[in-house]
gemmi code that builds the backbone of each chain (N, CA, C; Angstrom):
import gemmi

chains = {
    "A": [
        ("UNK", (113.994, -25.810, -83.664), (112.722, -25.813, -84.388), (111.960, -27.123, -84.135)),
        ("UNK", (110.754, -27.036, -84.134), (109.825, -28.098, -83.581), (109.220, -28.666, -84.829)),
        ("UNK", (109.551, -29.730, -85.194), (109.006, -30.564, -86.249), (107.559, -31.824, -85.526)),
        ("UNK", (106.593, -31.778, -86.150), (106.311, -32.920, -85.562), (106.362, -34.288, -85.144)),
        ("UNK", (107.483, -35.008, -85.730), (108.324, -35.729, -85.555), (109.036, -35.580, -83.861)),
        ("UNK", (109.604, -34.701, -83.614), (110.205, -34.116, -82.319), (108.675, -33.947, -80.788)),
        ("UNK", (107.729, -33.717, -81.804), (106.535, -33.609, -80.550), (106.027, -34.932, -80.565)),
        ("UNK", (106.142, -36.232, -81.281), (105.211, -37.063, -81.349), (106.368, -37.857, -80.416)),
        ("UNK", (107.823, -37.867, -79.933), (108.759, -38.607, -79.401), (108.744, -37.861, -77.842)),
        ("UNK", (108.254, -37.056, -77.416), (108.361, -36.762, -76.334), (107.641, -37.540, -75.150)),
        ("UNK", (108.476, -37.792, -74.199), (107.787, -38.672, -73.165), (106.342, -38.419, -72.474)),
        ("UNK", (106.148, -39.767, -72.415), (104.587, -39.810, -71.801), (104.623, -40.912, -70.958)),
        ("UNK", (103.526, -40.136, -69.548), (103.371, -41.043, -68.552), (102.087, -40.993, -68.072)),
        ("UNK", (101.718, -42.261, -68.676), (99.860, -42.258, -68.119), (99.333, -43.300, -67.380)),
        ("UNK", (100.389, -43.564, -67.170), (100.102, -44.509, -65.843), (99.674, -44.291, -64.378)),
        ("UNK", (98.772, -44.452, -64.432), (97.641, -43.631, -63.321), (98.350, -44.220, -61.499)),
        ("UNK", (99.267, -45.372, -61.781), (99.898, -45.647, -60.675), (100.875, -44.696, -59.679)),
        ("UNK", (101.589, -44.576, -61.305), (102.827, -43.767, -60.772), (102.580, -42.147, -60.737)),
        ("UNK", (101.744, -42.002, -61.079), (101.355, -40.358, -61.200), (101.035, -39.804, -59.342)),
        ("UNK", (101.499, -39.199, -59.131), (101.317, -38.768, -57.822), (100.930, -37.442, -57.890)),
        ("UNK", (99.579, -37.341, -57.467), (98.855, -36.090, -57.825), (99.346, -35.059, -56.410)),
        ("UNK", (99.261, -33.688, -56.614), (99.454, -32.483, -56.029), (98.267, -32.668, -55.222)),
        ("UNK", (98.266, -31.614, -53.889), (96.802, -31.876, -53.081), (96.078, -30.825, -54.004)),
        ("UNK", (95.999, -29.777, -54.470), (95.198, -29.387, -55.145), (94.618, -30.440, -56.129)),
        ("UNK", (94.741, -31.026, -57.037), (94.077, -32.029, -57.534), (93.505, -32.835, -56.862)),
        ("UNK", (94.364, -33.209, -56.128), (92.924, -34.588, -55.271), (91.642, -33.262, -54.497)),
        ("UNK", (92.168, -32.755, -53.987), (90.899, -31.767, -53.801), (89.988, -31.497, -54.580)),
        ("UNK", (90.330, -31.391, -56.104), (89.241, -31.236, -57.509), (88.984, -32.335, -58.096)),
        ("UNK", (89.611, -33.443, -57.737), (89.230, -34.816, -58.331), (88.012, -34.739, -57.491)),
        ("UNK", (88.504, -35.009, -55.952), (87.255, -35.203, -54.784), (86.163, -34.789, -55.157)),
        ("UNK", (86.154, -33.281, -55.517), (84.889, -32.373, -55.673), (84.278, -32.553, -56.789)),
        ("UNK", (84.750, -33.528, -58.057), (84.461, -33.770, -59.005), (83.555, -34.946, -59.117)),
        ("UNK", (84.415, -36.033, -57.879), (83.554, -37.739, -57.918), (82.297, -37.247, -56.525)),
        ("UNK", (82.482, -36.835, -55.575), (81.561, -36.104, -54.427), (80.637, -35.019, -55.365)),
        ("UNK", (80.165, -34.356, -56.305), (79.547, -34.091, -56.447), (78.640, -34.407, -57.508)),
        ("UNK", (79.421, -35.629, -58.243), (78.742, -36.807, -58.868), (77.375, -37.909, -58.312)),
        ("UNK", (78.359, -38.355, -57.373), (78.004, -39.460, -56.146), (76.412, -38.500, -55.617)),
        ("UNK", (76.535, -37.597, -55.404), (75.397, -36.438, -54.482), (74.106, -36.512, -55.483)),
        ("UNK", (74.739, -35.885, -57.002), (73.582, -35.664, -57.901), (72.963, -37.118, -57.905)),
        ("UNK", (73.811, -38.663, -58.420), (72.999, -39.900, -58.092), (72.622, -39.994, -56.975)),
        ("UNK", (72.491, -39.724, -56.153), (71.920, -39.888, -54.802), (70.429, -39.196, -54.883)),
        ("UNK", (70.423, -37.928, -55.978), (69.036, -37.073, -54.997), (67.924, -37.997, -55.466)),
        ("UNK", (67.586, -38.955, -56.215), (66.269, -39.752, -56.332), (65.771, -39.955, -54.808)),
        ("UNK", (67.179, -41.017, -53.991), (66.856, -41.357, -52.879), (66.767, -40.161, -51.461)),
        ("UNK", (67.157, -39.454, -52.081), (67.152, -38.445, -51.114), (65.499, -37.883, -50.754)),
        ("UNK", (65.457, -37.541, -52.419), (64.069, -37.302, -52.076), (62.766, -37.968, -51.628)),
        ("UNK", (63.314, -39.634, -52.106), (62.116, -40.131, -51.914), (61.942, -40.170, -50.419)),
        ("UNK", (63.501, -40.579, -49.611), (63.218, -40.297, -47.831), (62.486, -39.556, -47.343)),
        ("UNK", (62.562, -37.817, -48.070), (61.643, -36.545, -47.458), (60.365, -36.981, -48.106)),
        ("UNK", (60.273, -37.484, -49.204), (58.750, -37.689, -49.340), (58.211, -38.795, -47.996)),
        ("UNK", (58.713, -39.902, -48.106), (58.050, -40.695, -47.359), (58.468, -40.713, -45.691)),
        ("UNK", (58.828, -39.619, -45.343), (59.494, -39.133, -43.825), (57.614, -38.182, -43.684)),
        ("UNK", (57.747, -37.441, -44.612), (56.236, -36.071, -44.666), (55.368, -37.687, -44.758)),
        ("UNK", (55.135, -38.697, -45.377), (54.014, -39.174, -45.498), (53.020, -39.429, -44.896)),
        ("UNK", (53.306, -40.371, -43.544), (52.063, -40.399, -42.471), (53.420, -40.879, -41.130)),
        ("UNK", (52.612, -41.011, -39.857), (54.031, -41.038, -39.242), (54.397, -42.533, -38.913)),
        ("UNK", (53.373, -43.854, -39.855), (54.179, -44.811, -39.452), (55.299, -44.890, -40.483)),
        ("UNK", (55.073, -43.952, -41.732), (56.303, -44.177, -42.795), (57.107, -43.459, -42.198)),
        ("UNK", (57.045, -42.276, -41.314), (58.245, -41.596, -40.811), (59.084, -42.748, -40.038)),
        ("UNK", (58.138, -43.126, -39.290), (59.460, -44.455, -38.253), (60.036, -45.500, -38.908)),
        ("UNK", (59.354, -45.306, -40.077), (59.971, -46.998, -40.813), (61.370, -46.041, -41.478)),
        ("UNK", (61.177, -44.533, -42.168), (62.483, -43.720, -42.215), (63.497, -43.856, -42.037)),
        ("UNK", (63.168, -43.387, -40.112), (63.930, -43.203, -39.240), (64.328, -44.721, -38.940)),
        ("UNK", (63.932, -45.768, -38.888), (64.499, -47.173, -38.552), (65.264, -47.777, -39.806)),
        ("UNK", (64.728, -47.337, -40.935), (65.679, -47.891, -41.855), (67.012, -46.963, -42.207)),
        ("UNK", (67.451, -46.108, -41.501), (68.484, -45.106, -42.015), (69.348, -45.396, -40.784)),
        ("UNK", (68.097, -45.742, -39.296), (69.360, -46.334, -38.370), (69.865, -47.570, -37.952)),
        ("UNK", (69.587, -48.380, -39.424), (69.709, -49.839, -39.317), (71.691, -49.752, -39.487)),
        ("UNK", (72.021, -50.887, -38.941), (73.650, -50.953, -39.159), (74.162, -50.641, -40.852)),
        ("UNK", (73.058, -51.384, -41.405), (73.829, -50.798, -43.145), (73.655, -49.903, -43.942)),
        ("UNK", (72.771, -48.838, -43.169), (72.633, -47.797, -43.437), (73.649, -46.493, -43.186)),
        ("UNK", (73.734, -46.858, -42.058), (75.089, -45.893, -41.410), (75.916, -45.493, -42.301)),
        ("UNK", (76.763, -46.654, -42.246), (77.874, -46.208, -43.218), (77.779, -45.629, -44.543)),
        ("UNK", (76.608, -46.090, -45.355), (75.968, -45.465, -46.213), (76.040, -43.789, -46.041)),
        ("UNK", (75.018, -43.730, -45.003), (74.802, -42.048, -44.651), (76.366, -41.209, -44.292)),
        ("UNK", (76.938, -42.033, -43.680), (78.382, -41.162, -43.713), (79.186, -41.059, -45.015)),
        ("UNK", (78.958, -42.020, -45.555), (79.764, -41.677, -46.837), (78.739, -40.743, -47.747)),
        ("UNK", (77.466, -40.496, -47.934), (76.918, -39.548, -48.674), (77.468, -37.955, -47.942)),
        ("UNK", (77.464, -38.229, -46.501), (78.299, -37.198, -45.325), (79.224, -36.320, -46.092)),
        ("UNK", (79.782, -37.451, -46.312), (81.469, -37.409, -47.007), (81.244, -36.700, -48.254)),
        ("UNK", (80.624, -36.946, -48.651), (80.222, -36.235, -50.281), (79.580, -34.594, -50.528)),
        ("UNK", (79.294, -34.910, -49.280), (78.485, -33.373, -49.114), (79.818, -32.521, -48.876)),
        ("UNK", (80.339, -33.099, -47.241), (81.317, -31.883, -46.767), (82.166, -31.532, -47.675)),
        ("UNK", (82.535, -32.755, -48.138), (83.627, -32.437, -49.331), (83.211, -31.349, -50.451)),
        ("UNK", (82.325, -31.714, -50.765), (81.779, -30.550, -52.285), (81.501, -29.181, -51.353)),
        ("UNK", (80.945, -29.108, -50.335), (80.626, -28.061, -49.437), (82.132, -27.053, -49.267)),
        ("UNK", (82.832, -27.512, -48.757), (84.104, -26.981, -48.232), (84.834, -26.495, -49.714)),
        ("UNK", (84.987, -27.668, -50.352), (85.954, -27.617, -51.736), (84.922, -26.469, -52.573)),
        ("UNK", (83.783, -26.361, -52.674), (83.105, -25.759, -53.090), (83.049, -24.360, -52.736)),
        ("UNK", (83.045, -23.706, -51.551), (83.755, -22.358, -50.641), (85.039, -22.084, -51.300)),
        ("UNK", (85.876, -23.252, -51.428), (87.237, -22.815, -51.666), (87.538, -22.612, -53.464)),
        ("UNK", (86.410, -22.576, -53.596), (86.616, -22.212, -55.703), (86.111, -20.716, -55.170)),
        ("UNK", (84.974, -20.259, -54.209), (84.200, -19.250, -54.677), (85.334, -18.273, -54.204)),
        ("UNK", (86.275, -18.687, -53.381), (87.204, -17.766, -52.667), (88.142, -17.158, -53.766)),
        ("UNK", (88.553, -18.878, -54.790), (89.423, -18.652, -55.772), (88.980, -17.509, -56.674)),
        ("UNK", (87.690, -17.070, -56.963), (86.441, -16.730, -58.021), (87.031, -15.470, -57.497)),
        ("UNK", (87.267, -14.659, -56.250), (87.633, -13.768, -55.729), (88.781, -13.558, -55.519)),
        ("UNK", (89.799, -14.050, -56.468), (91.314, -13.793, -56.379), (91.670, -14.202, -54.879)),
        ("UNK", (91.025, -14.838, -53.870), (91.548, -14.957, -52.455), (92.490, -16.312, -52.154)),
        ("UNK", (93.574, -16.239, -51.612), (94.231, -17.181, -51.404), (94.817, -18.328, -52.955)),
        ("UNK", (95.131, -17.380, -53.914), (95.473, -17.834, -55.279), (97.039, -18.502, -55.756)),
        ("UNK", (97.679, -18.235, -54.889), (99.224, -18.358, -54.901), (99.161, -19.999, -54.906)),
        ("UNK", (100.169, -20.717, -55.012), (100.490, -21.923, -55.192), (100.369, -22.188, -53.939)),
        ("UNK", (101.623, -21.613, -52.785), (101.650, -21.900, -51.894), (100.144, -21.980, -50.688)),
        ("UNK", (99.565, -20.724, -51.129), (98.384, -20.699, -50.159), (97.272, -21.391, -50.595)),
        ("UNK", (96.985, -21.613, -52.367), (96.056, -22.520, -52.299), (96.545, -24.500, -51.752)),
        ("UNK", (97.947, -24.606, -51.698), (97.880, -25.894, -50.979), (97.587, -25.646, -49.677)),
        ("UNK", (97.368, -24.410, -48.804), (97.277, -24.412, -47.686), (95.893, -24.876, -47.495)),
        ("UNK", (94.784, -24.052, -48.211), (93.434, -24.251, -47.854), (93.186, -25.434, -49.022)),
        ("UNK", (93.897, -26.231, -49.761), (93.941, -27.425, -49.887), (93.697, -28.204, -48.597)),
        ("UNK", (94.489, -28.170, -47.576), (95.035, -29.070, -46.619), (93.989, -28.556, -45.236)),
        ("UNK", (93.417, -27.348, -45.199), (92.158, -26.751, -44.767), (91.494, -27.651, -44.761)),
        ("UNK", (91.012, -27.526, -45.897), (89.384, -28.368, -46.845), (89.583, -29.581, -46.025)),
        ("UNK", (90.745, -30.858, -46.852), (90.769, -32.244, -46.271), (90.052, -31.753, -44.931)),
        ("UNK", (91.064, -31.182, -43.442), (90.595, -31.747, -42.642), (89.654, -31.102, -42.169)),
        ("UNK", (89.015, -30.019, -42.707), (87.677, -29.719, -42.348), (87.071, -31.258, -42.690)),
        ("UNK", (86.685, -31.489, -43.749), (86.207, -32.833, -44.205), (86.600, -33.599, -43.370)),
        ("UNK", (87.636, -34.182, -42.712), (87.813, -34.678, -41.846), (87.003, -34.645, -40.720)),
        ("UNK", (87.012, -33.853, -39.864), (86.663, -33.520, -38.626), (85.122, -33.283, -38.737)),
        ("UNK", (84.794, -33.227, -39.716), (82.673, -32.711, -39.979), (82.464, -34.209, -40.301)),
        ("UNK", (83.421, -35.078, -40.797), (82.740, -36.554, -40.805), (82.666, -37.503, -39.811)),
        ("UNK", (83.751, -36.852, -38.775), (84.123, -37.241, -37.684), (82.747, -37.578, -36.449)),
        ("UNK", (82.151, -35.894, -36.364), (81.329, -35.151, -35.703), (79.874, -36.156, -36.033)),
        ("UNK", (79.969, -35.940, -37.423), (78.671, -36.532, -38.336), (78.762, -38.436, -37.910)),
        ("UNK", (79.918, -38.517, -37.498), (79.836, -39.786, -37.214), (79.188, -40.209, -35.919)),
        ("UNK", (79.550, -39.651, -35.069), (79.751, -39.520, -33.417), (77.942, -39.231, -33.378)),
        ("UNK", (77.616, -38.340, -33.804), (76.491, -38.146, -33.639), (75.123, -38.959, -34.039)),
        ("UNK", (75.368, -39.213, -35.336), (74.240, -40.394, -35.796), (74.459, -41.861, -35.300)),
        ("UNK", (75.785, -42.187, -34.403), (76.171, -43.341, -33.933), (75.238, -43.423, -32.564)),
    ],
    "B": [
        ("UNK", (83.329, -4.481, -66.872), (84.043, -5.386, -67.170), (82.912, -6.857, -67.577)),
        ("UNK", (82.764, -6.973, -66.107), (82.066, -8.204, -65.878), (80.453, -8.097, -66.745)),
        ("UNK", (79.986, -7.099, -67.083), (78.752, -7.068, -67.705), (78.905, -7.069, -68.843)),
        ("UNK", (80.117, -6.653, -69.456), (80.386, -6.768, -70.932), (80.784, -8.462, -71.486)),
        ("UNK", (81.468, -9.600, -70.353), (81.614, -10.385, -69.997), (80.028, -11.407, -70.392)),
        ("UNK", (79.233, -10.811, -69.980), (77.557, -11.549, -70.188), (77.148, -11.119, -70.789)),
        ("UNK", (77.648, -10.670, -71.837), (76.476, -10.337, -73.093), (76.505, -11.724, -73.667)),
        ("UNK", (75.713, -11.542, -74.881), (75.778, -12.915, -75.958), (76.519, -13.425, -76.227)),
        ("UNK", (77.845, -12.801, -76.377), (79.127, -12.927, -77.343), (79.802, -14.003, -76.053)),
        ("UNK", (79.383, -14.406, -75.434), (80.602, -15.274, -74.084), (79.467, -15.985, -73.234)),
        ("UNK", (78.543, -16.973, -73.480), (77.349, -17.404, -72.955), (78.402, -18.198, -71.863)),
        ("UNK", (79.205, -19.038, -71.915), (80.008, -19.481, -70.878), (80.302, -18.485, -69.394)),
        ("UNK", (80.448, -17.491, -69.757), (80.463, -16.692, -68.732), (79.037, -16.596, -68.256)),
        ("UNK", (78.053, -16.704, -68.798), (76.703, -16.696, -67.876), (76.630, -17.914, -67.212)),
        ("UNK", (77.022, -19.011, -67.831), (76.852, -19.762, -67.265), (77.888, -20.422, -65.831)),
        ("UNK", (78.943, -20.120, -66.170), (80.051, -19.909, -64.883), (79.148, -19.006, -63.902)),
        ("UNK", (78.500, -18.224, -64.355), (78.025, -17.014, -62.946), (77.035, -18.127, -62.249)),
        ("UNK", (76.233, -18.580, -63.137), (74.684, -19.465, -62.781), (75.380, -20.159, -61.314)),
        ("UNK", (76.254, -20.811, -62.473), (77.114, -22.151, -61.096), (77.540, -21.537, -59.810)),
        ("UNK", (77.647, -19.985, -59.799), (78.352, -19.211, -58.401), (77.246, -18.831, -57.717)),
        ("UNK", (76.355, -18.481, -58.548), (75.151, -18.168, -57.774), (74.673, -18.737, -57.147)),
        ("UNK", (74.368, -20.321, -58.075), (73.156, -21.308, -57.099), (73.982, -21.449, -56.224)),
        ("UNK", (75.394, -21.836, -56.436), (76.460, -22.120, -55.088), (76.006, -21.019, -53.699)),
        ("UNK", (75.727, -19.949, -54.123), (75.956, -19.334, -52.409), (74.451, -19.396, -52.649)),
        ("UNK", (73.338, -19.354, -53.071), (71.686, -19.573, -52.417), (71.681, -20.839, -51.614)),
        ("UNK", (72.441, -21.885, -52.050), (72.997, -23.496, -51.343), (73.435, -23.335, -50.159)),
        ("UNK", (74.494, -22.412, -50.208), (74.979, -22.074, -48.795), (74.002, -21.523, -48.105)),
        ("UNK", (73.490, -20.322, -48.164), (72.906, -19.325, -47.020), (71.134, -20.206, -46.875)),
        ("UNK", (70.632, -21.232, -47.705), (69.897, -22.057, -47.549), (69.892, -22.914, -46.125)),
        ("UNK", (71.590, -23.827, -46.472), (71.835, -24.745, -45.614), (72.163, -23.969, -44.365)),
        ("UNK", (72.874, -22.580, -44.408), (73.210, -22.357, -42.650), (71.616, -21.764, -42.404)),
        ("UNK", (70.666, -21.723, -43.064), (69.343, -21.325, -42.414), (69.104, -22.429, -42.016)),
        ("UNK", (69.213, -23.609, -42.551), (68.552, -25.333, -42.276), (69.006, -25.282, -40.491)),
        ("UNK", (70.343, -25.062, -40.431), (70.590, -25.370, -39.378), (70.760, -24.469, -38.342)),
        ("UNK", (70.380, -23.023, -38.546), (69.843, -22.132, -37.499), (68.201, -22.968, -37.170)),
        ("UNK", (67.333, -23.137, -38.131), (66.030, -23.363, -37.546), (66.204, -24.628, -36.886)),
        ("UNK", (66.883, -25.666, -37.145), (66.845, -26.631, -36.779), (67.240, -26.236, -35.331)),
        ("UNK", (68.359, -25.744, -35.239), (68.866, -25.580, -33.765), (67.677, -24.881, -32.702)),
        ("UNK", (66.779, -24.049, -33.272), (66.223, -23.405, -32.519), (64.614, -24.457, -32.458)),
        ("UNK", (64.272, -25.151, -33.174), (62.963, -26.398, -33.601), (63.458, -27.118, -32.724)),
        ("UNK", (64.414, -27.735, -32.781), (64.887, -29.659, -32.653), (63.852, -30.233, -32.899)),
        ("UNK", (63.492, -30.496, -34.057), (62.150, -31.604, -34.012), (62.551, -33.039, -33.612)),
        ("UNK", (61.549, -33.783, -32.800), (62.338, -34.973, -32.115), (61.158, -36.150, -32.821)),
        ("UNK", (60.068, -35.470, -33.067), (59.365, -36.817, -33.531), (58.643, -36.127, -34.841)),
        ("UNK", (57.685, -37.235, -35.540), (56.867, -36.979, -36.672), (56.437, -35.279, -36.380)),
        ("UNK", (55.661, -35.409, -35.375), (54.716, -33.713, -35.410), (56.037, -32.671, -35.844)),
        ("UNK", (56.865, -32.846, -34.568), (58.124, -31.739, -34.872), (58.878, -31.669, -35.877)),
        ("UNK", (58.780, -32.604, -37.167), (59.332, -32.622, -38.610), (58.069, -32.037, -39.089)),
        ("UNK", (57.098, -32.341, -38.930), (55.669, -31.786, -39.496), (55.686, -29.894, -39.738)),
        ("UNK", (55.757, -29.808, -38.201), (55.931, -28.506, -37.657), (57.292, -27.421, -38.301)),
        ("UNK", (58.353, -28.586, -38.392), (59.300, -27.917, -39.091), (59.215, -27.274, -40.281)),
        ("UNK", (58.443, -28.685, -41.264), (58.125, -28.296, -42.688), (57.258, -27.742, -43.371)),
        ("UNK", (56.138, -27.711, -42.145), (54.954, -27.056, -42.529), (55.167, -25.284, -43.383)),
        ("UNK", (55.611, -24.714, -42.576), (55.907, -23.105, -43.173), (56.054, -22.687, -44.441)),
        ("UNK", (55.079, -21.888, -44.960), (54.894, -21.366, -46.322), (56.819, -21.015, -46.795)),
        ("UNK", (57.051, -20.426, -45.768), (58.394, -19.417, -46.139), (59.246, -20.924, -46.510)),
        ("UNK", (59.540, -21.795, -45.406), (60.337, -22.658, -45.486), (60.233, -23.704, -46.447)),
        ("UNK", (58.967, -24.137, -47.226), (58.678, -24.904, -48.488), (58.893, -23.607, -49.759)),
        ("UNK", (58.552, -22.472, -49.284), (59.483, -22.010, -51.009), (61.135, -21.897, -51.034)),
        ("UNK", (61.621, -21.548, -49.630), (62.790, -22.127, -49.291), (63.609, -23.053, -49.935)),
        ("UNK", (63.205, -23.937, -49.414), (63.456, -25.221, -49.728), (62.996, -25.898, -51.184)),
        ("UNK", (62.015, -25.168, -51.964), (61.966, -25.378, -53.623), (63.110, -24.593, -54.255)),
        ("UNK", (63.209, -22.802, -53.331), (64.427, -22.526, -54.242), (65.696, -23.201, -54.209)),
        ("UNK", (65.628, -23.600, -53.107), (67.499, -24.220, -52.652), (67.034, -25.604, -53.637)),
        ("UNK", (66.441, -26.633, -53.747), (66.420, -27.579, -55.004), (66.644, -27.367, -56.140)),
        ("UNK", (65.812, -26.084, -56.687), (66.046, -25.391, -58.079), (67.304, -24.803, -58.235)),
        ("UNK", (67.974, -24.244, -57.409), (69.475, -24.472, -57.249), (69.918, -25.162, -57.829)),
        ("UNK", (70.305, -26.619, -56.839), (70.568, -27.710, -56.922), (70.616, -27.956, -58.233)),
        ("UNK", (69.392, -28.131, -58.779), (69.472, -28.860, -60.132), (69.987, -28.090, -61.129)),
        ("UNK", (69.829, -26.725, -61.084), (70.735, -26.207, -62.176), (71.901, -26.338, -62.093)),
        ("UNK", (72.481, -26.000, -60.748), (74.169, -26.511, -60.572), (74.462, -27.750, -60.818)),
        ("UNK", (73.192, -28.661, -61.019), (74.109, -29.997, -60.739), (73.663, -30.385, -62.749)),
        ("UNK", (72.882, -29.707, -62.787), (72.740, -29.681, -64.706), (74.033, -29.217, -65.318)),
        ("UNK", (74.612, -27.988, -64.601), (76.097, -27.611, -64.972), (77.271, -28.386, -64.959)),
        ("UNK", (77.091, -28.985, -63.786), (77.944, -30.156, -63.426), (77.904, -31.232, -64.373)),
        ("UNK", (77.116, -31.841, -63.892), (76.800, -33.309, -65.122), (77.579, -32.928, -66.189)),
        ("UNK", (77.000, -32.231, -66.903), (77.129, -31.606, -68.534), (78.940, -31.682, -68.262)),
        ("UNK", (79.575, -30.977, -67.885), (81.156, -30.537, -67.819), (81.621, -32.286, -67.732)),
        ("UNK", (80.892, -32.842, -66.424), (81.546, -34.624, -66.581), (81.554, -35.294, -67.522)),
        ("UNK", (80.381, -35.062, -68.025), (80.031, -35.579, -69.449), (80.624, -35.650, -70.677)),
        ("UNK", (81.218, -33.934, -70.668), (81.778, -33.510, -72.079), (83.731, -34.282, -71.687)),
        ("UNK", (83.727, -34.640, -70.415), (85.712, -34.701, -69.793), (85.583, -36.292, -70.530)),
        ("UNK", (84.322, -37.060, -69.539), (84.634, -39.186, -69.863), (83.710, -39.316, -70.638)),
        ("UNK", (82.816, -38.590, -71.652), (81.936, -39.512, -72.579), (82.408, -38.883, -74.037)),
        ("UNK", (83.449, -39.962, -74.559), (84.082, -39.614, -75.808), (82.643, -39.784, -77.078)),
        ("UNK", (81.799, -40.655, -77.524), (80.737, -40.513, -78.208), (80.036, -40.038, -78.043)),
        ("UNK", (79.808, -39.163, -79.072), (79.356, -38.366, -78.851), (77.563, -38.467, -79.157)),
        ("UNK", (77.056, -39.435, -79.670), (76.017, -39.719, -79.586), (75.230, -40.282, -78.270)),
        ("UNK", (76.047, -41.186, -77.673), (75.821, -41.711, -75.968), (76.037, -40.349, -74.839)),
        ("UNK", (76.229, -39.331, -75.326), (77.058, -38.219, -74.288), (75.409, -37.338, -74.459)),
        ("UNK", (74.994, -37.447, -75.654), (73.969, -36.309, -75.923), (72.330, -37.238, -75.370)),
        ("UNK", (72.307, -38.583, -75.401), (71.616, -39.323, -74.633), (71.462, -39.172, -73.453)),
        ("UNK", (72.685, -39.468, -72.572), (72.784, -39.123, -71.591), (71.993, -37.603, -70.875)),
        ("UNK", (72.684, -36.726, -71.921), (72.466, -35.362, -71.575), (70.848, -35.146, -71.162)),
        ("UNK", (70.433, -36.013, -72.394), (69.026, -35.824, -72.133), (68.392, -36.400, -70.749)),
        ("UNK", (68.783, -37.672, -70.966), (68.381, -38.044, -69.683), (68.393, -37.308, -68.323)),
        ("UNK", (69.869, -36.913, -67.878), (69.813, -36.036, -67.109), (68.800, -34.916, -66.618)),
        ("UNK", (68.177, -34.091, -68.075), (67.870, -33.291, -67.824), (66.491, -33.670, -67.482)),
        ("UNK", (65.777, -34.990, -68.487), (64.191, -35.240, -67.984), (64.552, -35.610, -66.243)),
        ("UNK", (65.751, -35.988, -65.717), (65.450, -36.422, -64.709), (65.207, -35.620, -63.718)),
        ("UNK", (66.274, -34.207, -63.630), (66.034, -33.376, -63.273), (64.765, -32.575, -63.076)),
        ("UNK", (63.796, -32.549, -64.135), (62.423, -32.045, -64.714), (61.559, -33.065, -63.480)),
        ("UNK", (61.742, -34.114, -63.516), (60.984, -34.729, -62.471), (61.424, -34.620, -61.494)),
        ("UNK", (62.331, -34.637, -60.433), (62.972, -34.304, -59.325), (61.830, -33.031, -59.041)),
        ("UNK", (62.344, -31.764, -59.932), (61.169, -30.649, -59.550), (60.231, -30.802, -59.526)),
        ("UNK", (59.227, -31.179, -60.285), (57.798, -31.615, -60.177), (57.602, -32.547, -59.021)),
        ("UNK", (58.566, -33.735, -58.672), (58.416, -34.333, -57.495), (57.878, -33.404, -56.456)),
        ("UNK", (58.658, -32.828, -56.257), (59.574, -31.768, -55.069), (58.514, -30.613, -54.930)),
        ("UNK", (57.924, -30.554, -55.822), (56.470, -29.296, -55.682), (55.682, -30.020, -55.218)),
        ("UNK", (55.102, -31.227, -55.225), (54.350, -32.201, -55.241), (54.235, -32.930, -53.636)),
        ("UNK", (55.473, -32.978, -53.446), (55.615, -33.295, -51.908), (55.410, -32.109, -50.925)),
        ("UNK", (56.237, -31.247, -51.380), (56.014, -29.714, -50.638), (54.415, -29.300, -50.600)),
        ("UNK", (53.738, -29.350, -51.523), (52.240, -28.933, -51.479), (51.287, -29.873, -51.482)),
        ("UNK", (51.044, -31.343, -51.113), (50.039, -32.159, -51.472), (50.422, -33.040, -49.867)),
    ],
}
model = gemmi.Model(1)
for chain_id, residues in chains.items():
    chain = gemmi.Chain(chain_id)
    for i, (resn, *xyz) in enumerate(residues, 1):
        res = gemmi.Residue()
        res.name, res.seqid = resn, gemmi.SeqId(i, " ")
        for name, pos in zip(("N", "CA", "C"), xyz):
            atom = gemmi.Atom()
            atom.name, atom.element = name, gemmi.Element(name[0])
            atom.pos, atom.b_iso = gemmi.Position(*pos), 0.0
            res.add_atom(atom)
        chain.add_residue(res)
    model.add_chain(chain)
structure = gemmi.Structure()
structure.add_model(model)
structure.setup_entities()
């Protein structure tokens, strides 16, 4: 019999060190801080398309300030934020459809997702470089 | 099942659908972005001009935002209710969010048509 006494003594570990998360979680953490990071981003997002449409010396000042060196890395990591919510985001609507639901197969397209994300940041790199 | 699911009695379930919905208008948005793009390549000002000019492709591109912001109104809100224990700073917030959102759209009509 369960007294509360007996539930208030049961072990706890919240130590965010030692906790070693499952890849399904870091996959929903990811999609959680990546689609955070995205929503603060759209001010600047938009103001680029505004002032890209504006006249075309603001387009080149755009295009020169996005391909300045400290921009880059910037743009790949917003990259990063996209593919990630993009991919991880496919892989809920699949869940939404009973597809690939098992433990085993959702760590598979767990491990999907990463290196899709991987390899589209890769690409995304190579290319704006 | 699912329609008895969205009546009044379970507003969460409308709103879980909202979030699936804007999700695939997002998608079939973005693989249009990059069919036209592939077939455009705009390389300078005119050819971004040319890109964006199109009636079809600026309501396009307002619906895929209006998307956006409702999914990402869904979003917020769920982050909100997990790390903002006060609940007076959580409902601040909330607001904020949402005037910000309100301007984002009005931006976003504003650039698209002016």
């Amino acid at each position: 019999m369960l007294t509360p006494n007996i539930k208030k003594n049961r072990p706890k570990n919240l130590n965010l060190f030692t906790i070693r998360l499952p890849i399904n979680a870091v996959v929903s953490i990811l999609h959680r801080v990546s689609g955070l990071s995205l929503f603060l981003m759209l001010p600047l997002l938009i103001l680029a398309f505004q002032k890209s449409l504006a006249s075309e010396a603001s387009f080149s000042h755009v295009i020169n300030f996005l391909n300045s060196w400290f921009m880059k890395p910037a743009l790949i990591g917003l990259a990063w934020a996209f593919f990630h919510h993009f991919y991880a985001g496919l892989r809920h609507l699949a869940a939404d459809v009973h597809w690939m639901t098992s433990l085993q197969k959702a760590r598979f397209s767990g491990r999907v997702v990463l290196w899709l994300v991987a390899i589209s940041v890769v690409i995304f790199t190579i290319v704006i470089w | 099942m699912l329609i008895k699911l969205l009546s009044k009695k379970y507003p969460g379930m409308r709103l879980w659908l909202i979030q699936r919905l804007t999700a695939l208008v997002m998608v079939f948005y973005i693989i249009l972005l990059l069919v036209v793009w592939l077939f455009k390549q705009p390389a300078d000002y005119a050819g971004w001009l040319n890109f964006v000019t199109p009636i079809w492709f600026r309501f396009a591109t307002l619906l895929f935002f209006l998307s956006l912001f409702c999914h990402a109104w869904l979003g917020v809100q769920d982050v909100l209710k997990d790390y903002i224990f006060n609940a007076e700073l959580r409902a601040v917030l909330r607001r904020l969010v949402l005037i910000a959102l309100w301007i984002y759209f009005i931006w976003l009509v504003f650039i698209l048509w002016y």
